[in-house]
NUSEDREN-947150 format. One record per residue (C-alpha): residue in three letters; x, y, z. Coordinates in Angstrom, 1 decimal, always signed. Layout:
BEGIN
ATOM  residuo       X       Y       Z
ATOM      ALA       X       Y       Z
...
***
This chain:
BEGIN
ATOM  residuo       X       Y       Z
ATOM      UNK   +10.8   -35.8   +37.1
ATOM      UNK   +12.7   -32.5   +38.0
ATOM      UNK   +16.0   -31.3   +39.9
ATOM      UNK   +16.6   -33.4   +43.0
ATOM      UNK   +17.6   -29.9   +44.2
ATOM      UNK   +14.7   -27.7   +43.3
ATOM      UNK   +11.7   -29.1   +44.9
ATOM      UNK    +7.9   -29.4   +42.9
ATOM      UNK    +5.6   -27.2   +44.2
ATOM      UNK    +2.9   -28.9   +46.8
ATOM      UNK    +0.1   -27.5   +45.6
ATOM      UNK    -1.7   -26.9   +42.3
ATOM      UNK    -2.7   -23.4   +41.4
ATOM      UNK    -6.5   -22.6   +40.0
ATOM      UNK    -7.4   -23.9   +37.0
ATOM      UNK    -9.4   -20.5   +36.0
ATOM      UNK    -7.3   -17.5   +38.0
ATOM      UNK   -10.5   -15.2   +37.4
ATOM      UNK   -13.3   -16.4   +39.0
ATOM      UNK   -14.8   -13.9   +40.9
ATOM      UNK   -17.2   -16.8   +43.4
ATOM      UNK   -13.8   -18.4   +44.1
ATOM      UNK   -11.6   -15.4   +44.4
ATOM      UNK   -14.3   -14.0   +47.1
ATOM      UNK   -14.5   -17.4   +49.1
ATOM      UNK   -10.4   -17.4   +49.6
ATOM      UNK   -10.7   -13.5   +50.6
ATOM      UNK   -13.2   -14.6   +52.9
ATOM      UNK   -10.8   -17.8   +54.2
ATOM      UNK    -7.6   -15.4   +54.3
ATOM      UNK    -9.2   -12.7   +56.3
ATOM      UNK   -10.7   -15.4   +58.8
ATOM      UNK    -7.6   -17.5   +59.7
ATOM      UNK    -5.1   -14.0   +58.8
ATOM      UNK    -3.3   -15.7   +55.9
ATOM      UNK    -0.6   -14.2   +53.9
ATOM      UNK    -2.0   -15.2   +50.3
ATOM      UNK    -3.8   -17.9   +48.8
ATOM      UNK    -0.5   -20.1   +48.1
ATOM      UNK    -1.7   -21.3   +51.9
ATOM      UNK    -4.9   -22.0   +51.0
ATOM      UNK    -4.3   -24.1   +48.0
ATOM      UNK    -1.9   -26.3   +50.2
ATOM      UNK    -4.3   -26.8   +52.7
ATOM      UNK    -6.7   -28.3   +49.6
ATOM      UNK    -4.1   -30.1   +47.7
ATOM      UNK    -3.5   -32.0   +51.5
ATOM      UNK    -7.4   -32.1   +51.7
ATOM      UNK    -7.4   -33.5   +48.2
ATOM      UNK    -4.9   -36.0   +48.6
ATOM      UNK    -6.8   -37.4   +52.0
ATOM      UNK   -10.0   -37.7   +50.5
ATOM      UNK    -8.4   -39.6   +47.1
ATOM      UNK    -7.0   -42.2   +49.7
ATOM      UNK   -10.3   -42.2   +51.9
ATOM      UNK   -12.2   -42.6   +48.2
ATOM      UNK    -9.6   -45.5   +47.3
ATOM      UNK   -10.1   -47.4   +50.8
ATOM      UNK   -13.8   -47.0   +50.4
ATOM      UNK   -14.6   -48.0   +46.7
ATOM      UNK   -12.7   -51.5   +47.3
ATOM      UNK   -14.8   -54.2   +46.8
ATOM      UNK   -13.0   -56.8   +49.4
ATOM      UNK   -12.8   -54.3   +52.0
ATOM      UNK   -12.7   -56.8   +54.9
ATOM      UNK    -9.4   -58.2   +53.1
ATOM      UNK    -7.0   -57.3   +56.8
ATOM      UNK    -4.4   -55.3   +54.3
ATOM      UNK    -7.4   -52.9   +53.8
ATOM      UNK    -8.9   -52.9   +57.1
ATOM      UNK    -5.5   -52.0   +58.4
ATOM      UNK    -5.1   -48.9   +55.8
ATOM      UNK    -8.8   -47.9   +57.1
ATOM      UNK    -7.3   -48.0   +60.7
ATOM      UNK    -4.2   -46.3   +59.7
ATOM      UNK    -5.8   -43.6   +57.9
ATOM      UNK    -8.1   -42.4   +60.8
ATOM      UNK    -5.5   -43.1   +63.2
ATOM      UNK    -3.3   -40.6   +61.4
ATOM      UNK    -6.4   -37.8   +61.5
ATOM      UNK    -7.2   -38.5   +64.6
ATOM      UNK    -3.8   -37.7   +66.2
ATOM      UNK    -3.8   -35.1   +63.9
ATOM      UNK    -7.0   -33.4   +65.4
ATOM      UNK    -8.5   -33.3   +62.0
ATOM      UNK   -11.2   -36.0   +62.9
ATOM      UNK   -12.6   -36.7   +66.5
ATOM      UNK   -11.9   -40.2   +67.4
ATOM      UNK   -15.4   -41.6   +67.1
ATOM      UNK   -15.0   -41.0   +63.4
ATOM      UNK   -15.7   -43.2   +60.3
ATOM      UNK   -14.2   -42.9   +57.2
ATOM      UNK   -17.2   -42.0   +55.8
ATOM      UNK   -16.3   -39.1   +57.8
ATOM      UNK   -13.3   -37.6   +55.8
ATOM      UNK   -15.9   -36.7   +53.2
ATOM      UNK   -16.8   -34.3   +55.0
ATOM      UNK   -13.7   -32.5   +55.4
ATOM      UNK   -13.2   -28.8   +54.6
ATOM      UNK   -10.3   -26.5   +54.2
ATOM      UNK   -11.2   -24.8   +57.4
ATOM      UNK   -10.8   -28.2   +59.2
ATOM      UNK    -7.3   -28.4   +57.9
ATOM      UNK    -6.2   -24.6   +58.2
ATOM      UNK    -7.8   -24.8   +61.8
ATOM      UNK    -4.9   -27.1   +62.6
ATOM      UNK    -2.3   -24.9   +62.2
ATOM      UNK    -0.1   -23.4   +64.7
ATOM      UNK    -1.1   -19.7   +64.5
ATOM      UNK    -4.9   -20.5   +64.5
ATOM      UNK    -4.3   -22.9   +67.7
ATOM      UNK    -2.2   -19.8   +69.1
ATOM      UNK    -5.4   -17.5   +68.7
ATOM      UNK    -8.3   -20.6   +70.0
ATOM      UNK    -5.8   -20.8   +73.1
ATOM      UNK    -6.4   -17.4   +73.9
ATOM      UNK    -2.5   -16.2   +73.5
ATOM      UNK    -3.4   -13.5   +70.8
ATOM      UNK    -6.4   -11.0   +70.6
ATOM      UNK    -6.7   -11.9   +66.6
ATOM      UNK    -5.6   -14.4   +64.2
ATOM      UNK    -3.0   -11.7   +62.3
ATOM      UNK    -1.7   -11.3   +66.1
ATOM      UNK    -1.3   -14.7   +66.5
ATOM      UNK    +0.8   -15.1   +63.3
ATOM      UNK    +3.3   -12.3   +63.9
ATOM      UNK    +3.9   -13.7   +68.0
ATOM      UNK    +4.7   -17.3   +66.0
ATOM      UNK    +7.0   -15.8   +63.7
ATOM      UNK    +8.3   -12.9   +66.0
ATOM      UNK    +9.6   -16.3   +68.2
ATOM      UNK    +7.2   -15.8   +71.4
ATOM      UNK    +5.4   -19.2   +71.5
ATOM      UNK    +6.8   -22.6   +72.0
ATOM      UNK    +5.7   -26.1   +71.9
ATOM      UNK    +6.4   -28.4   +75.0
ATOM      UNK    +9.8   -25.5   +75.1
ATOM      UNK   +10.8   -25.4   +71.6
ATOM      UNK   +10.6   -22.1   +70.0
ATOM      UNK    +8.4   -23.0   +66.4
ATOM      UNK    +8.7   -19.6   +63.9
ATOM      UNK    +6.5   -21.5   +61.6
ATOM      UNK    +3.0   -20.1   +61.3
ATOM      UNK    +1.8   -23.3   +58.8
ATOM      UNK    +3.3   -25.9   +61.4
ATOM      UNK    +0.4   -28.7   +61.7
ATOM      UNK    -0.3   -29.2   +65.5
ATOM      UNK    -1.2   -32.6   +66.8
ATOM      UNK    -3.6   -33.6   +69.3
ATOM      UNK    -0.8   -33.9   +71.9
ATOM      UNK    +1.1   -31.2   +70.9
ATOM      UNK    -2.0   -28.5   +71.6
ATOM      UNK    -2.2   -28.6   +75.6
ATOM      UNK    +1.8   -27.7   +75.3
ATOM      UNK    +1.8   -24.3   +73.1
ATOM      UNK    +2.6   -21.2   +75.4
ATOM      UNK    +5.0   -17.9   +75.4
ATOM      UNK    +8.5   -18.8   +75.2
ATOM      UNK   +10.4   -18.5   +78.5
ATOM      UNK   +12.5   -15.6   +77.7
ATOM      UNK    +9.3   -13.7   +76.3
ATOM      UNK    +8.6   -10.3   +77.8
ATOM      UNK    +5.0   -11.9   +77.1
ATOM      UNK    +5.4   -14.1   +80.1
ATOM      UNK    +4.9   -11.6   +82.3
ATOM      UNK    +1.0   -11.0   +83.0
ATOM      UNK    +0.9    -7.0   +83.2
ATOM      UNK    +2.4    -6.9   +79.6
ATOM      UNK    +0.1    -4.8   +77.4
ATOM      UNK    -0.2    -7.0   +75.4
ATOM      UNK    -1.5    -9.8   +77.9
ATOM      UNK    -3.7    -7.2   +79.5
ATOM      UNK    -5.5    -6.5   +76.3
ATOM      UNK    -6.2   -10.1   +75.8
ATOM      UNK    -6.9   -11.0   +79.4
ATOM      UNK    -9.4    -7.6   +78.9
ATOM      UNK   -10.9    -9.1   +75.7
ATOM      UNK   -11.8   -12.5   +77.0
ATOM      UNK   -13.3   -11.0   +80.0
ATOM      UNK   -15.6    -9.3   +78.3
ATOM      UNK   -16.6   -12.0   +76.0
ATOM      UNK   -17.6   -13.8   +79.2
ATOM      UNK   -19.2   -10.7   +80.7
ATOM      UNK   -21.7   -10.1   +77.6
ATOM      UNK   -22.3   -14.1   +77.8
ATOM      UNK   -23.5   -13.8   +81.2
ATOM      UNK   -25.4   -10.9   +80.1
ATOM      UNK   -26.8   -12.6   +77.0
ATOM      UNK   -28.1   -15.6   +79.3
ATOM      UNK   -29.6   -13.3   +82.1
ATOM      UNK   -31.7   -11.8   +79.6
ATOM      UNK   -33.2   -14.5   +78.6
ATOM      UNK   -34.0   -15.8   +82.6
***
């Protein structure tokens, strides 16, 4: 059972440590979403794991129109859904599916970088733990914070952030970035006028 005061870890480590296919595919994660180890990885697939167990329970009953499990089938998306996990015309079927990516793509420092707030996913992490981005005004230092659905419209630079200001360098180096990207789309789509 454990210490009430010493929480279990929440997240089980790899069965064989030395496999070089698996070792590879977590480099490859880590560098893509700029994690700092592979502790964050194996969280996001003990949560995967435990959603597709349930999703696996809920589908494998043989009454499945009983309302009780109808109810935990509703539940269940609903809670993905909100989440941002699943899009809402989902089945549960659907949670199958489901990759680490999917979950590590819902966490605050990769929404930071889709949002366009940070030129790189390692930038992103050190403006969320550096304290210059806030959710609907509250300061969040938590890179791994899970953002809902609701929550993503309301992540910006925190009031009192020199970021606010637009001729920061940092800003202009992102603003410069993402101007380009749409300059070489228009170019890749006059080419092929």
């Amino acid at each position: 059972m454990g210490h009430p005061k010493f929480s279990r870890p929440k997240f089980d480590t790899p069965k064989h440590p030395w496999k070089k296919a698996r070792i590879d595919e977590e480099h490859d994660i880590a560098a893509r979403h700029g994690l700092k180890n592979m502790k964050e990885i194996w969280k996001a697939r003990a949560q995967l794991r435990r959603i597709r167990q349930q999703a696996m329970k809920l589908i494998g009953r043989v009454d499945a129109t009983h309302p009780h499990w109808v109810r935990e089938k509703g539940d269940l998306l609903n809670s993905l859904v909100r989440k941002g996990i699943l899009s809402e015309e989902a089945t549960i079927d659907d949670i199958l599916t489901l990759g680490v990516e999917d979950i590590l793509n819902r966490r605050l420092q990769a929404r930071v970088y889709a949002k366009g707030l940070a030129s790189s996913m390692k930038q992103s992490r050190q403006l969320v733990t550096h304290g210059h981005i806030t959710i609907n005004e509250q300061k969040i230092t938590i890179p791994s914070y899970v953002v809902s659905r609701d929550e993503e419209e309301l992540i910006s630079y925190h009031p009192s952030s020199k970021l606010n200001d637009e001729n920061h360098t940092l800003r202009v180096i992102i603003d410069g970035r993402a101007s380009e990207a749409t300059f070489e789309e228009s170019d890749e789509e006059g080419d092929a006028e």
